[in-house]
N, C-alpha and C positions, 0 to 999 in steps of 0.2 A: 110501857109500850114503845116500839119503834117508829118511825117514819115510815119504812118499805115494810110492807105485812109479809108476813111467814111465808104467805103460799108465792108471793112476787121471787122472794129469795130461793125457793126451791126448786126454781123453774130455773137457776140456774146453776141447779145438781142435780139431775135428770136420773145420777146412780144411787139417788137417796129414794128408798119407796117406803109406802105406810108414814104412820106415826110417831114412831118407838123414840125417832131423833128429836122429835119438836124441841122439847124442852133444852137440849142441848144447843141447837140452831139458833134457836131465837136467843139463850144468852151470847151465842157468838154475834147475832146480829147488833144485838146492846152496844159488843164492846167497840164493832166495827163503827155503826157510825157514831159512838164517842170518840172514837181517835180518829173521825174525820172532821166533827165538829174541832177537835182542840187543832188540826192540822190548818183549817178553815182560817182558825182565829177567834171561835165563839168563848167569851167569860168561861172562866170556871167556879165561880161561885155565885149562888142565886140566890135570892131574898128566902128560899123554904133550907139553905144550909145546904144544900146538896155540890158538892165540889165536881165533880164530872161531867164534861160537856155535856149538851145535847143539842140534837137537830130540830128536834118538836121545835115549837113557838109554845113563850111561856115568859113569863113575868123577871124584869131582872130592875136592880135598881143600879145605877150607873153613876159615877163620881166623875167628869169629867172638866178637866182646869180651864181651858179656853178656847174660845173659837175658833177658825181656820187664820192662818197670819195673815193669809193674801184677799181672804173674807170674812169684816169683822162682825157680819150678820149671819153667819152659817155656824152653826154646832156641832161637830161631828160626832156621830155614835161611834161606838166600837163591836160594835156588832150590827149586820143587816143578813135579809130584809128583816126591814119593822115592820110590824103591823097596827102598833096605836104605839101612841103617847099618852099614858096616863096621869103624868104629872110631872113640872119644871117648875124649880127655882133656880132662881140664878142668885147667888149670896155670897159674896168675896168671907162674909164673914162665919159665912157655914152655920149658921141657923136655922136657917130653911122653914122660915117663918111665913102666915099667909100675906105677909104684906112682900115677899118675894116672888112669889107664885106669877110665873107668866101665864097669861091667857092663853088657851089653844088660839082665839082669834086674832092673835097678836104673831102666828106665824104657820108655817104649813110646812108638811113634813114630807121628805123624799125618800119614800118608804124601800125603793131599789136601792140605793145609794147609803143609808142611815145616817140621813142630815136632819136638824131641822135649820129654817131659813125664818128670822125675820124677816117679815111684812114690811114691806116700803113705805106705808103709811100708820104704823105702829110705833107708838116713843121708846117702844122697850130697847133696851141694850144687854148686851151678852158683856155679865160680869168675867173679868180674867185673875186668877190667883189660885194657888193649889183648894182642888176639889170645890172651887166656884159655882159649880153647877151640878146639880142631883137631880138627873132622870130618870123617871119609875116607866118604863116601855113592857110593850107586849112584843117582844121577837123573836125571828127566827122563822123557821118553816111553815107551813099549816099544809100543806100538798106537798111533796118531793118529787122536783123539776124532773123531766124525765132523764136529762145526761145524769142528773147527782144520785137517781136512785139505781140507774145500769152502774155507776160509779160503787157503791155501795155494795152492790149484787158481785159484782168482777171483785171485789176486794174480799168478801167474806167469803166465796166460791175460792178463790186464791188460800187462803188460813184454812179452809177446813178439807181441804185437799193436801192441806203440807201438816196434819196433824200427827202423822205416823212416821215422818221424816224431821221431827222438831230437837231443832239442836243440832240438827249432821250436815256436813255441806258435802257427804257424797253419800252411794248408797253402792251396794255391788247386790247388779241380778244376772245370774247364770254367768259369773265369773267374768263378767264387763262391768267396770265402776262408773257410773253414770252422774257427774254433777248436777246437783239440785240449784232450783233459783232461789236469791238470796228472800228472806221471810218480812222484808221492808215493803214500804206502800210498792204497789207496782207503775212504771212509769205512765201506763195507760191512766189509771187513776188519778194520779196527781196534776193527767192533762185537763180531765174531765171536772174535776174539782178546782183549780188555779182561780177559773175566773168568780168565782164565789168568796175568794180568801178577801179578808178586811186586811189591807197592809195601812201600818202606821206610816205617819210620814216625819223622818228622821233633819233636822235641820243641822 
């Protein structure tokens, strides 16, 4: 399944009518918003083995070394939004044993942002060392914001309009050669999608 449903995406091809395309459609919608997830920044490998993004919200298990340098109570995810945290240890030694287990009530999670925060009044500390920390999260999408799924619709409307011109950067009709636009995200798109992108932060 998709994020944006079938009938969302064909309302922005107005020269598609009937059926007959569904199945065609909807895998172009697959691949679209996969290569918006991976442009985003979402994992591409999931706890069930599947290696291609996706925009659903869905289970991911997360190896993450240490907390933010300038906040040494904040965790960053690498992917947002979250939507739960199903489970944190924090183990320099990577065992991930129950006596590592931090309590959810031991911090609260900034489910916009994909942080979580130790609690002010919690003695837990955020272990630092390669793969220190193993978070099992629910993330990702569950509704598609309304810019990211017009984002989605313009982008796959774009591909399945350039399907008869794939591979040619002109075309000649009635003896005028017409330059076609290049077959990459279009700039409108990557306006609409920017602020969703998880950027790492490089020291």
């Amino acid at each position: 399944m998709s994020l944006v449903s079938l009938s969302t995406f064909k309302e922005y091809l107005p020269e598609v009518a009937g059926s007959d395309s569904d199945t065609e459609l909807q895998n172009l919608l697959n691949r679209v918003e996969s290569a918006i997830a991976a442009y985003i920044g979402f994992p591409r490998v999931y706890s069930d083995g599947q290696i291609e993004p996706k925009l659903e919200d869905q289970t991911y298990t997360l190896y993450i070394d240490s907390s933010l340098p300038d906040l040494p109570y904040v965790l960053p995810l690498s992917i947002r939004p979250v939507v739960s945290v199903t489970s944190w240890h924090s183990d320099v030694d990577r065992l991930y044993g129950s006596d590592t287990l931090i309590s959810s009530s031991d911090y609260e999670l900034d489910k916009v942002n994909g942080r979580i925060i130790i609690n002010s009044t919690s003695g837990e500390a955020i272990e630092q060392g390669y793969r220190a920390n193993k978070v099992v999260v629910v993330a990702g999408f569950e509704v598609a914001p309304d810019d990211l799924e017009h984002a989605i619709c313009v982008y796959g409307a774009h591909l399945q309009r350039a399907k008869s011109t794939q591979g040619k950067n002109s075309t000649t009709q009635r003896d005028i050669t017409v330059s076609l636009s290049p077959r990459t995200m279009p700039q409108e798109v990557k306006d609409l999608v920017n602020p969703y992108r998880v950027f790492r932060r490089i020291l």
